[in-house]
C-alpha positions as MATLAB code, in Angstrom:
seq = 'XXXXXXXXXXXXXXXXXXXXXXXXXXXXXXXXXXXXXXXXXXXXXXXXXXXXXXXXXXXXXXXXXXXXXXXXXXXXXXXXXXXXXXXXXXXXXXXXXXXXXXXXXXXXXXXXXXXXXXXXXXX';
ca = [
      11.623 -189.215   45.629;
      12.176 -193.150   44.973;
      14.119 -193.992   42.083;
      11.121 -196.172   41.706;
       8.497 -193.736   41.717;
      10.660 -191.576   39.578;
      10.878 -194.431   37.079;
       7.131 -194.790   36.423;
       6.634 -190.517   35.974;
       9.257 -190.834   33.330;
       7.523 -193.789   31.984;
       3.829 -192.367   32.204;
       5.300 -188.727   30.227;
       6.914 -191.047   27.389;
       3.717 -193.069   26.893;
       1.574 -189.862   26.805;
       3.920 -188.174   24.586;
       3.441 -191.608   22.246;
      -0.261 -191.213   22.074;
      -0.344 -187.709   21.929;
      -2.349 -186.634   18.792;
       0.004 -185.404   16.097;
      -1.463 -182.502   13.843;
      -2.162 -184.263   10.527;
      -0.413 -182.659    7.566;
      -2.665 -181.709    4.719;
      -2.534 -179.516    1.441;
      -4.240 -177.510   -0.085;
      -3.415 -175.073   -3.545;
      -5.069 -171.459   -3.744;
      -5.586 -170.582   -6.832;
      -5.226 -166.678   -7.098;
      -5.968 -164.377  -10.332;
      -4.665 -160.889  -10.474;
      -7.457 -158.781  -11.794;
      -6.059 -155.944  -11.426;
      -4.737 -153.467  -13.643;
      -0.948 -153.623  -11.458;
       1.357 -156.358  -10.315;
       0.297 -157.635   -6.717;
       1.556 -159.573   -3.819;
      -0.182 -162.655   -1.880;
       1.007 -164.148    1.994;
      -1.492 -166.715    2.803;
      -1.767 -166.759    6.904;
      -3.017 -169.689    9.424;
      -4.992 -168.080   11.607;
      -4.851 -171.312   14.040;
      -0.849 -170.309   14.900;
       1.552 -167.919   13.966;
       2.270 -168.827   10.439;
       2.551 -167.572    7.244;
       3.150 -169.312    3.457;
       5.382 -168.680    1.790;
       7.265 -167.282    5.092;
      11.107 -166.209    5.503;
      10.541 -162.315    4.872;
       9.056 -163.593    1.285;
       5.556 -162.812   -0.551;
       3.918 -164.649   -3.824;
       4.284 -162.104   -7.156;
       1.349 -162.144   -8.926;
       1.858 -159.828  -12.639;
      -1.525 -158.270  -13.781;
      -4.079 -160.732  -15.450;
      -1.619 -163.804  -14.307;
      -3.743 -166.549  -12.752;
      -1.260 -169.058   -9.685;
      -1.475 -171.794   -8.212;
      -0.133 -171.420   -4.794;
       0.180 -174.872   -2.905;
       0.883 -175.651    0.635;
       1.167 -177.535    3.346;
      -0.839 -177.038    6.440;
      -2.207 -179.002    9.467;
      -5.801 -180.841    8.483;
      -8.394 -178.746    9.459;
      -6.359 -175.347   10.079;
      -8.067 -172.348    8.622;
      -5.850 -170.364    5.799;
      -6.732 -166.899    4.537;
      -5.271 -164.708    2.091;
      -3.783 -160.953    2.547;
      -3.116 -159.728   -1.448;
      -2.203 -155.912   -2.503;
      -1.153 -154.070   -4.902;
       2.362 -153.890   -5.285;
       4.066 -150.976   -3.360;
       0.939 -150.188   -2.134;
      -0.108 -151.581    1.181;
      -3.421 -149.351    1.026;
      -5.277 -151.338   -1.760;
      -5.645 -154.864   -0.546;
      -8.063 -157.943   -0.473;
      -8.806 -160.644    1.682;
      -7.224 -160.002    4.861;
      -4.217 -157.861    3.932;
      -0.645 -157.053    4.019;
       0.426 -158.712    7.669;
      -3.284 -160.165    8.335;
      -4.110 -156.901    9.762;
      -7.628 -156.957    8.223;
     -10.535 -158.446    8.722;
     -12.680 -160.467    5.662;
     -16.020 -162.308    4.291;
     -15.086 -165.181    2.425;
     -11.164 -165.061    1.977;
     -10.474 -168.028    4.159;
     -10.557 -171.777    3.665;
     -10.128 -175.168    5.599;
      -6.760 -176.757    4.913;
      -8.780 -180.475    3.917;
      -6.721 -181.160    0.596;
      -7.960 -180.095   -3.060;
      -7.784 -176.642   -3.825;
      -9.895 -173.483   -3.532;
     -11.894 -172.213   -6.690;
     -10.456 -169.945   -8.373;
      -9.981 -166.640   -6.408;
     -10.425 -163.227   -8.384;
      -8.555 -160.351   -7.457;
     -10.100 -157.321   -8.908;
     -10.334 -153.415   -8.480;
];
């Protein structure tokens, strides 16, 4: 291969790495009320790539009756959805569950800035 024509492959791959499309970062805050009678725990999961807020082993602690807001950042236009149950028990759960094991109506959202209505956990 010509150091020549080796030259202008390296040169093509930097350009195309330039004008790559970048994900665009966005935010968005869930708000999340605990309607339930018992403490509960909320992982909010992309279901675009294997992430999950707040991440590192952790969860969001929700006491009973407390209302959070739980903001984030995500790529614009990834789709978010929340997993909540009861603490120390993995069997009563909302949205899409302990792990995003489950499947859901309505627990997901757009990550497009602002913040979701308010989201009401109950029994």
């Amino acid at each position: 291969m010509s150091s020549t024509f080796a030259r202008r492959v390296a040169a093509a791959l930097s350009l195309a790495v330039l004008i790559a499309p970048a994900a665009r970062a966005g935010d968005v805050t869930f708000q999340i009320k605990n309607g339930h009678p018992n403490a509960m725990r909320v992982e909010l999961y992309s279901q675009d790539r294997d992430y999950v807020w707040p991440g590192e082993g952790k969860d969001f602690y929700l006491d009973d009756g407390e209302t959070k807001q739980l903001p984030i950042s995500c790529n614009e236009g990834e789709k978010i959805c929340y997993g909540a149950w009861v603490d120390g028990d993995e069997q009563t759960y909302w949205g899409v569950g302990p792990n995003n094991k489950e499947t859901c109506e309505d627990c997901c959202y757009t990550c497009s800035g602002g913040q979701t209505e308010e989201i009401d956990l109950e029994e």
